[in-house]
C-alpha positions in Angstrom: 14.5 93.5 145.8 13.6 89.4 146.1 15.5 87.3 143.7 13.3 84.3 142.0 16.0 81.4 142.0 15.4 78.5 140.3 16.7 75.8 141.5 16.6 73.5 137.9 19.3 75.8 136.4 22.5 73.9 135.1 24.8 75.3 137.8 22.4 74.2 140.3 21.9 71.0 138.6 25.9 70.7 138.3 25.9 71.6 142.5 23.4 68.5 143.1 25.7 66.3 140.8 22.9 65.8 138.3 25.1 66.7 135.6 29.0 66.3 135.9 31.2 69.0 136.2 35.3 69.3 135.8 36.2 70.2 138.9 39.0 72.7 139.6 38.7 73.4 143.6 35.7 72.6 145.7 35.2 74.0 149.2 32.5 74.0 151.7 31.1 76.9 150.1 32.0 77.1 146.5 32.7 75.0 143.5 35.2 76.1 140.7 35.0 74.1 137.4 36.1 74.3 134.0 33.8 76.0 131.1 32.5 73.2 128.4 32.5 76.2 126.1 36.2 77.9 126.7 36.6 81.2 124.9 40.2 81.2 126.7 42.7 78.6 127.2 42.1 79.0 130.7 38.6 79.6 131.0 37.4 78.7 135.1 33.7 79.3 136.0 33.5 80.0 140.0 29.8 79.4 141.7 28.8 79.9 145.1 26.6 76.8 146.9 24.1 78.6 147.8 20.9 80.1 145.7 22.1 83.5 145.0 20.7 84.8 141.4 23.6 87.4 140.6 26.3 89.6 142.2 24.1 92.1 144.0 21.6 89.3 145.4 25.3 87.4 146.9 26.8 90.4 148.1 23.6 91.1 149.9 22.3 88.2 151.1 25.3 85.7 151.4 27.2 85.3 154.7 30.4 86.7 155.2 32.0 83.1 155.0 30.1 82.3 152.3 31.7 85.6 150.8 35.4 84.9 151.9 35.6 81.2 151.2 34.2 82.6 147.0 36.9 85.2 147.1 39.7 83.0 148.6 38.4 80.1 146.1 38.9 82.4 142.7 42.1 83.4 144.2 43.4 79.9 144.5 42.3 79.2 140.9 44.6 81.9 139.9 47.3 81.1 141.9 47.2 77.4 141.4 46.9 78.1 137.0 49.8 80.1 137.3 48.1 83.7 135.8 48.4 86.1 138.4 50.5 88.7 137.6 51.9 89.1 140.9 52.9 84.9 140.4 54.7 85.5 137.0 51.5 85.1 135.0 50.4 87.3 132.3 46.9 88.2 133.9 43.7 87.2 133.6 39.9 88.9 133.6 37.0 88.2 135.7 33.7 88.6 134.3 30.0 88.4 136.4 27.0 89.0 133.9 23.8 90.3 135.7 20.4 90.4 134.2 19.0 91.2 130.5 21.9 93.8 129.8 24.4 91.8 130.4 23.4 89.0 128.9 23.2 86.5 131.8 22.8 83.3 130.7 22.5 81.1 134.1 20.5 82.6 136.7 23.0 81.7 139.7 26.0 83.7 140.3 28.6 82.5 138.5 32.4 84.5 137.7 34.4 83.6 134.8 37.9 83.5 135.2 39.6 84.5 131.6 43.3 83.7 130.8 45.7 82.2 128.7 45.8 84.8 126.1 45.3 88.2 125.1 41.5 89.5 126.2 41.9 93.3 124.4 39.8 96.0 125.2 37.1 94.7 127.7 34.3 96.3 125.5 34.0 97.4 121.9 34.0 101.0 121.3 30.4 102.8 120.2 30.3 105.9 118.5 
């Protein structure tokens, strides 16, 4: 399936430094930055450079340096807030929204990184 990416989203706009950012760890390939709206005390968004729409259009279509450098990037922001639990942290929760369901907000793939308190259950129960 083709992903339509449009390239005047905010994260986009953010990556072309028309609107600042605060920067956590920038690499060749990614860009981690603090959310303007934390729901957590540490609350890390972490964006790939290139156009990729969601998770499923990056894992297809990125390169596989592209892919490492995201992974090695969000891992760094873990290690270098302190949350990982194998670091003496308490945890922390990633979160990728894709499409309508999921309420994605920015079309350009974009993980949270939650931490800094406790998250609960990751989804309400339904009956």
């Amino acid at each position: 399936m083709a992903y339509d990416y449009d390239p005047q989203n905010i994260f986009a706009r953010i990556l072309r430094g028309e609107i600042p950012s605060d920067t956590v760890l920038e690499t060749d390939h990614t860009l981690a930055f603090r959310d303007i709206r934390p729901q957590t005390p540490h609350h890390v968004l972490v964006i790939p450079k290139g156009a990729y729409v969601c998770f499923d259009h990056f894992a297809a279509e990125a390169s596989a340096e592209e892919i490492v450098d995201f992974h090695r990037t969000a891992a760094k922001v873990c290690a270098d807030l302190g949350i990982g639990p194998g670091e003496g942290g308490n945890g922390y929760r990633t979160v990728s929204n894709a499409g309508l369901d999921a309420v994605q907000e920015v079309p350009h793939y974009h993980m949270h990184i939650l931490a800094g308190r406790p998250l609960g259950p990751m989804l309400s129960q339904r009956d």
